[in-house]
C-alpha positions as a Markdown table, in Angstrom:
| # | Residue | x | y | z |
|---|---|---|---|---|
| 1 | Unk | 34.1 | 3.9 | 25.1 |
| 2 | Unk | 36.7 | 5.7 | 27.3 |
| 3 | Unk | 40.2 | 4.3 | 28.1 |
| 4 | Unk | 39.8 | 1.1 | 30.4 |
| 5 | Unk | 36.6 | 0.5 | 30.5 |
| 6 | Unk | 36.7 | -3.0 | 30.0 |
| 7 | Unk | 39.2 | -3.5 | 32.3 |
| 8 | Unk | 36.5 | -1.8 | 34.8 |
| 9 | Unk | 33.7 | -3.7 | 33.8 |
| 10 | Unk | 35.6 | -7.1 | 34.2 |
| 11 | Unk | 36.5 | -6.0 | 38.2 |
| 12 | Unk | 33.3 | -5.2 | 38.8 |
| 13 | Unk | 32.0 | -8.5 | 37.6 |
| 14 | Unk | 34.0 | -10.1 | 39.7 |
| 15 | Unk | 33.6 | -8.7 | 43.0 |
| 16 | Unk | 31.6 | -10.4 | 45.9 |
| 17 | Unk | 27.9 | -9.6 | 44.8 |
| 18 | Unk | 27.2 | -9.9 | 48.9 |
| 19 | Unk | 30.2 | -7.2 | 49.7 |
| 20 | Unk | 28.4 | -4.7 | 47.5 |
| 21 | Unk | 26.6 | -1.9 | 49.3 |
| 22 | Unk | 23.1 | -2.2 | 49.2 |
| 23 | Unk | 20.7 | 1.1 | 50.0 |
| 24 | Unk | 18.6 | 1.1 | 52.7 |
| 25 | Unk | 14.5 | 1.8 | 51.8 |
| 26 | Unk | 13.4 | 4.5 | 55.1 |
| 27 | Unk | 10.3 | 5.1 | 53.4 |
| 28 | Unk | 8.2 | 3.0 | 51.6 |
| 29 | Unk | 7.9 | 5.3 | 48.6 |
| 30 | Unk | 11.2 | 4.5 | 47.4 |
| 31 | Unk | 11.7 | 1.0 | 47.6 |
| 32 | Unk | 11.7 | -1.1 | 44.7 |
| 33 | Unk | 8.8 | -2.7 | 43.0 |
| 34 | Unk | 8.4 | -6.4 | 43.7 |
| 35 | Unk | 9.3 | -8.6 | 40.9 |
| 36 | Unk | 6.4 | -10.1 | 39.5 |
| 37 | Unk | 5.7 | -13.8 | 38.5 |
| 38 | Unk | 5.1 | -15.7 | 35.2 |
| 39 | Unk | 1.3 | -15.7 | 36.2 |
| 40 | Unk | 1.7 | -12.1 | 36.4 |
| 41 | Unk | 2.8 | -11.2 | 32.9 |
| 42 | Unk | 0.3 | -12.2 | 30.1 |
| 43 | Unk | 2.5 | -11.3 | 27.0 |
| 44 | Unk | 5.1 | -13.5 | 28.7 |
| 45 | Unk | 2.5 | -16.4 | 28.9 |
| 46 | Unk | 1.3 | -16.2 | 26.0 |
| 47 | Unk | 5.0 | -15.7 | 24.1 |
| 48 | Unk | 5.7 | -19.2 | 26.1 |
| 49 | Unk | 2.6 | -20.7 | 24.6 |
| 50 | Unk | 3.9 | -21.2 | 21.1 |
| 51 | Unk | 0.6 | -21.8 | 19.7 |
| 52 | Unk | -1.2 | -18.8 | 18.6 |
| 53 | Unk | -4.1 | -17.7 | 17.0 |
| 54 | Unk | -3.5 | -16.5 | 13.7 |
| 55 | Unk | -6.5 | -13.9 | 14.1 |
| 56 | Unk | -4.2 | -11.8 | 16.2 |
| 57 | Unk | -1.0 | -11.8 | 14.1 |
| 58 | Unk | 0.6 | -9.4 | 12.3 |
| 59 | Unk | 3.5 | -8.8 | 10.2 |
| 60 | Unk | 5.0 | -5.8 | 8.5 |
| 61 | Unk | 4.8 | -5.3 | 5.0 |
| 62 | Unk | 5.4 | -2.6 | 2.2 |
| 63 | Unk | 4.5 | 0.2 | 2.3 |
| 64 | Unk | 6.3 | 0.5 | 5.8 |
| 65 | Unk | 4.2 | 3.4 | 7.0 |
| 66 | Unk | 0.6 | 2.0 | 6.4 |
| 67 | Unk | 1.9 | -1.0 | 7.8 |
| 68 | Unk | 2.2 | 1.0 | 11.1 |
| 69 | Unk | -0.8 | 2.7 | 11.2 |
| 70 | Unk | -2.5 | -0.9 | 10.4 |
| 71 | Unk | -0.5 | -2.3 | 13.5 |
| 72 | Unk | -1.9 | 0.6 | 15.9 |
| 73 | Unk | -5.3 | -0.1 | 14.7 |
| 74 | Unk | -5.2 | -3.9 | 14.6 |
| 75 | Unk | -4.0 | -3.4 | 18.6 |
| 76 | Unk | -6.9 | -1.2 | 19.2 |
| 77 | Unk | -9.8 | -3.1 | 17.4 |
| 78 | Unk | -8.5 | -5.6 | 20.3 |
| 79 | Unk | -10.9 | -7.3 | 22.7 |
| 80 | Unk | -9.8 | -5.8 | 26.5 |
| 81 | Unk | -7.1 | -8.3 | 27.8 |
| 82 | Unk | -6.6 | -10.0 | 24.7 |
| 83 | Unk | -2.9 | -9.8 | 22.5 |
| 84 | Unk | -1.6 | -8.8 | 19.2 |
| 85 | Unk | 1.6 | -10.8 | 18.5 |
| 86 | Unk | 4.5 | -10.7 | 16.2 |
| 87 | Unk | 7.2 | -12.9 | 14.6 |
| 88 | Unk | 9.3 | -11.9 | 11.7 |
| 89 | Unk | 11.8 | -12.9 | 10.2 |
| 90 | Unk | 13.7 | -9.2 | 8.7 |
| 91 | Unk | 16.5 | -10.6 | 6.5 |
| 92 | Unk | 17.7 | -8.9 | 3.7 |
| 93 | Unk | 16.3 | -8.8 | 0.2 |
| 94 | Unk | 17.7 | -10.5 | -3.0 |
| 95 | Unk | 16.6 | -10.1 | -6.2 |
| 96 | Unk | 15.9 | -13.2 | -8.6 |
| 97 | Unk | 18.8 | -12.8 | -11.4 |
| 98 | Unk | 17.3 | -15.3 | -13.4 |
| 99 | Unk | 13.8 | -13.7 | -13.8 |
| 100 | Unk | 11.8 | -13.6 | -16.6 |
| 101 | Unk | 12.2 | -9.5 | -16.5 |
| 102 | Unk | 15.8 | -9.9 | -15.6 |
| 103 | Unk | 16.5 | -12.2 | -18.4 |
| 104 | Unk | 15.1 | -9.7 | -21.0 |
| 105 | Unk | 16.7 | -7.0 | -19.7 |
| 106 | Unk | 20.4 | -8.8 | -20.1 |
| 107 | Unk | 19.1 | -9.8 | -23.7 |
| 108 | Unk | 18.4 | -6.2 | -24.1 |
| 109 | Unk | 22.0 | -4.5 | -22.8 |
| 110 | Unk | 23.7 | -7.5 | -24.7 |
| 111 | Unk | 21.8 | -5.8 | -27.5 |
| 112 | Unk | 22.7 | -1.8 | -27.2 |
| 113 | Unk | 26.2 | -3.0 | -26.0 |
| 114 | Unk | 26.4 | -4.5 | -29.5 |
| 115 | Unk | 25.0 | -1.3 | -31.4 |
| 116 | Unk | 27.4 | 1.1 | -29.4 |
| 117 | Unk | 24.8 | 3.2 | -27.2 |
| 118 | Unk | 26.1 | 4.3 | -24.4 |
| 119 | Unk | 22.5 | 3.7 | -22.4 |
| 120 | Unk | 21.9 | 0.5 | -19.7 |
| 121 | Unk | 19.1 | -0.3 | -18.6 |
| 122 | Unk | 18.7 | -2.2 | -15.0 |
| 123 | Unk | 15.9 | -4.0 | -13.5 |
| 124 | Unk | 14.5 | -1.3 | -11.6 |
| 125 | Unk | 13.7 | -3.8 | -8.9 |
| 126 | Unk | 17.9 | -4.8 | -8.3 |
| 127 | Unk | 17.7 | -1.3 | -6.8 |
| 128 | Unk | 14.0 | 0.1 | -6.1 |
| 129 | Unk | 13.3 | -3.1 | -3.6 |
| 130 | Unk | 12.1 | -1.7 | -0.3 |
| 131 | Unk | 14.1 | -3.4 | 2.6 |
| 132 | Unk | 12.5 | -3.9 | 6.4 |
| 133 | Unk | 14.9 | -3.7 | 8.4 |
| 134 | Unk | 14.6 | -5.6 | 12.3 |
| 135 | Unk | 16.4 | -2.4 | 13.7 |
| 136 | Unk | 13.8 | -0.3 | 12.2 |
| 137 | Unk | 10.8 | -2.4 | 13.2 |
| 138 | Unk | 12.1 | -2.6 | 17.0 |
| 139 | Unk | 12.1 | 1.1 | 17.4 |
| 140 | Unk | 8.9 | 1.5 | 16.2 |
| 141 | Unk | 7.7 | -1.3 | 18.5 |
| 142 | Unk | 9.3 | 0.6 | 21.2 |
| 143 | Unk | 7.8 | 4.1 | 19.9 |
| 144 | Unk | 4.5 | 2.4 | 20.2 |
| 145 | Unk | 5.0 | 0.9 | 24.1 |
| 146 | Unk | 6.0 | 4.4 | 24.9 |
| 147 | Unk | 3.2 | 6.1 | 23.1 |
| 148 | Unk | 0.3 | 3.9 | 24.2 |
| 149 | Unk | 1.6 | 2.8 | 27.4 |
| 150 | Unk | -1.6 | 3.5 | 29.5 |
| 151 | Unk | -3.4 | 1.3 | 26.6 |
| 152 | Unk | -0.8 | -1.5 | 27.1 |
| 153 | Unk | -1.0 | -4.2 | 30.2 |
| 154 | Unk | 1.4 | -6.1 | 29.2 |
| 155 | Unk | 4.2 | -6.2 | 26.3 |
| 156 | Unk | 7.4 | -8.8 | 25.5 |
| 157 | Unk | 10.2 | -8.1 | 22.8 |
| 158 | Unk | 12.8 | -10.7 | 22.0 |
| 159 | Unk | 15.3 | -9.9 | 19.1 |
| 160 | Unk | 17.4 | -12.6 | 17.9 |
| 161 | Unk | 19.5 | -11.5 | 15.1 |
| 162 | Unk | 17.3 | -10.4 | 12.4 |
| 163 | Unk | 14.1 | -11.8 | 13.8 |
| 164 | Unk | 11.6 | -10.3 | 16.2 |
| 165 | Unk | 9.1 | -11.5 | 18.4 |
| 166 | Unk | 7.0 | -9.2 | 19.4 |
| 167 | Unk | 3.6 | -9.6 | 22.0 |
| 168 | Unk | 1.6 | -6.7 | 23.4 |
| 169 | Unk | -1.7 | -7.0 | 25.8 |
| 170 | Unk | -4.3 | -4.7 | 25.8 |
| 171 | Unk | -5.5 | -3.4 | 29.0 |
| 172 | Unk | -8.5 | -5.1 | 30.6 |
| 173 | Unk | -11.4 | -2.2 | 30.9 |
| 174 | Unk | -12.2 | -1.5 | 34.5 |
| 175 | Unk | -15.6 | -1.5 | 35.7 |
| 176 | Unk | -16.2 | 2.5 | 35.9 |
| 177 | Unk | -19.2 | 3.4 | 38.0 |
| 178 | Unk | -21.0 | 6.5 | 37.5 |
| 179 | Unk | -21.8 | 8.5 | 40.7 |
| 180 | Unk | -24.1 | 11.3 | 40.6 |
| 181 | Unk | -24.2 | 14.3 | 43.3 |
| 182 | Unk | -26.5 | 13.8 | 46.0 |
| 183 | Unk | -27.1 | 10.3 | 45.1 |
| 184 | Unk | -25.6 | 7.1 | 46.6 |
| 185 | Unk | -24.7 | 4.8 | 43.7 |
C-alpha cells in the first residue's frame, strides 16, 4: 500500500457523510439500480432459513476437479427457481500418527535404523493428503457466478474463516411463445 494510506482512509471515514458530494442522475440511464428487498433475493431467503433440504446440498470432495464438474451439473439438473446450497467447513488436514499403518511404519524405520540402511520409509499419506483449501473453493464459486451468470437468479457467499456458505438459484424459465409469420399467436 502506498505511503499514508491509512492515514487517508481514517479522514475519509470520518468526514460528514451529508457534506460529501453526491452526483446528480440527468438521465435515467445512469442512475443507480434500486436496492432490492429480502423478498427480492431468494438465495438470501433461503440462506436465512437454516433448514435445508439435504437433496440440494453439496460439498467438495477429492478429487477437486470432478468435484467441480459434479457441482456444475448438480446446479443444472436443478428444477427452475429452485437452489443448490453449500456449507463447508475447509480446515486443514492432519494425519492420524497413531494409525495402524503409521504404527508399522515406525516399527519398520525403528527396524532399518537398527540394521544401518540409510532408507526411511514415510506414510505416504503424512505427505500425499490432498488439502481443500476455502480460498480455492471461493474462487471457483466465483468463476462459476461469472460463467453462468445468465443461468443464475440469485446467488449468496459468506466466508467466515475457513468455512463457506455458499447458495445459488437457478433462473425460473420464462414462458417463451412461439410466433409464426403471418399468424397472430
Amino acid at each position: 500500500m502506498p505511503k499514508g494510506w491509512q492515514a487517508l482512509i481514517m479522514a475519509h471515514s470520518a468526514q460528514n457523510r451529508a457534506a460529501l458530494k453526491k452526483p446528480s442522475y440527468q438521465f435515467p440511464a445512469f442512475r443507480p439500480p434500486a436496492l432490492l428487498t429480502k423478498a427480492q433475493r431468494p438465495a438470501l431467503l433461503f440462506a436465512e432459513i437454516g433448514d435445508w433440504p439435504l437433496r440440494t446440498q453439496f460439498l467438495f470432495r477429492h478429487p477437486i476437479l470432478q468435484s467441480y464438474s459434479l457441482f456444475m451439473a448438480r446446479f443444472y439438473a436443478l428444477a427452475p427457481g429452485e437452489c443448490l446450497w453449500l456449507r463447508q467447513d475447509f480446515a486443514i488436514l492432519q494425519p492420524q500418527a497413531k494409525s495402524r499403518l503409521g504404527k508399522w511404519m515406525q516399527t519398520f524405520n525403528h527396524l532399518l535404523q537398527k540394521m544401518s540402511f540409510s532408507y526411511r520409509w514415510v506414510e505416504i499419506a503424512t505427505y500425499e493428503t490432498e488439502l481443500l483449501t476455502a480460498k480455492e473453493i471461493r474462487d471457483f464459486l466465483f468463476y462459476f457466478v461469472l460463467e453462468h451468470e445468465a443461468a443464475i437468479q440469485d446467488y449468496f457467499l459468506e466466508q467466515v474463516g475457513e468455512q463457506i456458505c455458499f447458495v445459488v438459484c437457478k433462473t425460473p424459465k420464462e414462458e417463451k411463445t412461439l410466433v409464426r409469420k403471418g399468424r397472430k399467436p
